[in-house]
N, C-alpha and C positions, 0 to 999 in steps of 0.2 A: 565899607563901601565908598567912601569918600575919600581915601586914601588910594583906593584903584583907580578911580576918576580920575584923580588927580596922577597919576601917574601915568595912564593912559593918554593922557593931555599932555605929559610931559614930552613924553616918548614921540607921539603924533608933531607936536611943536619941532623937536630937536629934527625929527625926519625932512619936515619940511624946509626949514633951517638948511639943513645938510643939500637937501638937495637944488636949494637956492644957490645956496653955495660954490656948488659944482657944475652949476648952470653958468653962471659967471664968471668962475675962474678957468673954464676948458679955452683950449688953444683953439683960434679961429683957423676956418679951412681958409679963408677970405686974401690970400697972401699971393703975390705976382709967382711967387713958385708953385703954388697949388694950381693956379690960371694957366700956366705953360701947354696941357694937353689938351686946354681948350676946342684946340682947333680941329679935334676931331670928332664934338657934339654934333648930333643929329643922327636922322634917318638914312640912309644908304646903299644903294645897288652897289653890288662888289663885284670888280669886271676882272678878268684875266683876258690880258689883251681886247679884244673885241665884243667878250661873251661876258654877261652877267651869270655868275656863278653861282652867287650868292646875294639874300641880303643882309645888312648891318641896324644895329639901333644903338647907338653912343649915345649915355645920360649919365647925370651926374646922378648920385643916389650918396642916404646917410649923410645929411645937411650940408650936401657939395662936395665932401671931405673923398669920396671915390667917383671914379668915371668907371661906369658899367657900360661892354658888350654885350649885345645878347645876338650873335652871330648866327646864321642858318644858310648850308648850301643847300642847291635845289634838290641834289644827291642825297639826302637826309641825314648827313653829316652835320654837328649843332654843335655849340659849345658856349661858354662865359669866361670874358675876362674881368679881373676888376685889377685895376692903378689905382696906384694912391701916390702921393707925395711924402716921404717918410722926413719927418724932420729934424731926428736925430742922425742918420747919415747924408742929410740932406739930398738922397735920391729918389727918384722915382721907382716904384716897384709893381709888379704886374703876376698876376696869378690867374693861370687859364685853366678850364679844366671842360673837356671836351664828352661827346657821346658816346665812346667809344674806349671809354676809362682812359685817354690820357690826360696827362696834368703838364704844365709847365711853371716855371717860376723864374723871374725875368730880374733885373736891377737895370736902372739905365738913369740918363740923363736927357734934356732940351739943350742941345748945342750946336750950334753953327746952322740954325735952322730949322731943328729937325729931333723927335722923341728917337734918344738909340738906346736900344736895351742889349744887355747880352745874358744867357743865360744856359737852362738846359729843359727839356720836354724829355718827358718818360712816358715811354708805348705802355700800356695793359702786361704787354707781353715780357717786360724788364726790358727792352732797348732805350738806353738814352742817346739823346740828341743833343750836341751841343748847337745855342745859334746867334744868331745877331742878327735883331730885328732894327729897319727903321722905318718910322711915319714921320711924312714931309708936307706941308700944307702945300699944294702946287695949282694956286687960283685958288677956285671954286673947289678943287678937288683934293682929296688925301691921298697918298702915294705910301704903299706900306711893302717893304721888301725885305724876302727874310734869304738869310745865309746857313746851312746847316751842316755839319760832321759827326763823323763818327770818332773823331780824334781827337778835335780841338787845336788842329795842325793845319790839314788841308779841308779850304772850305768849297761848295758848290752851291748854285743858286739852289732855292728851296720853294720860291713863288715873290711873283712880282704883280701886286695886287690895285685897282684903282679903286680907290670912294667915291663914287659920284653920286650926288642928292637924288636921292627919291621923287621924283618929277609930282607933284602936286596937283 
């Protein structure tokens, strides 16, 4: 019996140990590259041209380390993205997946102003889309405009979208 205690002690000790451990030694999200998509936290009407479409909720979730969408048109179209800062290839990366079974997956960069991703979106149905996306803080407001093809050759607008704060 004492020999279990005592083991059980051990076990329990070393767990703890371990996962001090790894509390202390994990990579902080805390880092001016992780901060770069800042600029598109918060609540959000999403206008096309004139018309709020949609609304947006951008938050950091998972100890900052991702920025979560939880996007909704008024048309019952709905979806989530989640960014992260990848710090082995030092890029941004984005994975959306929609109500309607589509999925995307992005790679991008904060350069010359502005988060640009490029990537590809896959319909339900097997159509891929290639696109390039970009969000630009413009004042108060987010500016998010997507490029999309069927070739990865010739491209055509795809939506040219505004953030504007949710009026309080």
């Amino acid at each position: 019996m004492r020999s279990t205690i005592a083991v059980v002690w051990i076990v329990l000790a070393s767990t703890a140990l371990a996962s001090t451990a790894f509390a202390q030694s994990k990579p902080s999200c805390d880092t001016p590259a992780h901060h770069a998509f800042d600029f598109w936290l918060g609540d959000w009407d999403v206008r096309s041209g004139d018309e709020i479409v949609a609304t947006s909720r951008i938050e950091l979730a998972s100890g900052g380390c991702v920025v979560r969408e939880t996007y909704a048109q008024k048309d019952g179209y709905s979806g989530t993205s989640l960014s992260f800062h990848d710090p082995v290839t030092g890029k941004w990366r984005q994975t959306w997946v929609d109500s309607t079974g589509g999925v995307g997956e992005f790679a991008g960069e904060f350069r010359d102003g502005a988060m640009r991703f490029t990537g590809e979106t896959h319909r339900a149905d097997g159509t891929r889309i290639y696109r390039k996306m970009t969000l630009s803080k413009e004042g108060g407001l987010v500016r998010q405009v997507s490029e999309a093809s069927r070739d990865a050759a010739s491209w055509k607008p795809h939506y040219d979208f505004t953030y504007r704060p949710v009026a309080r």
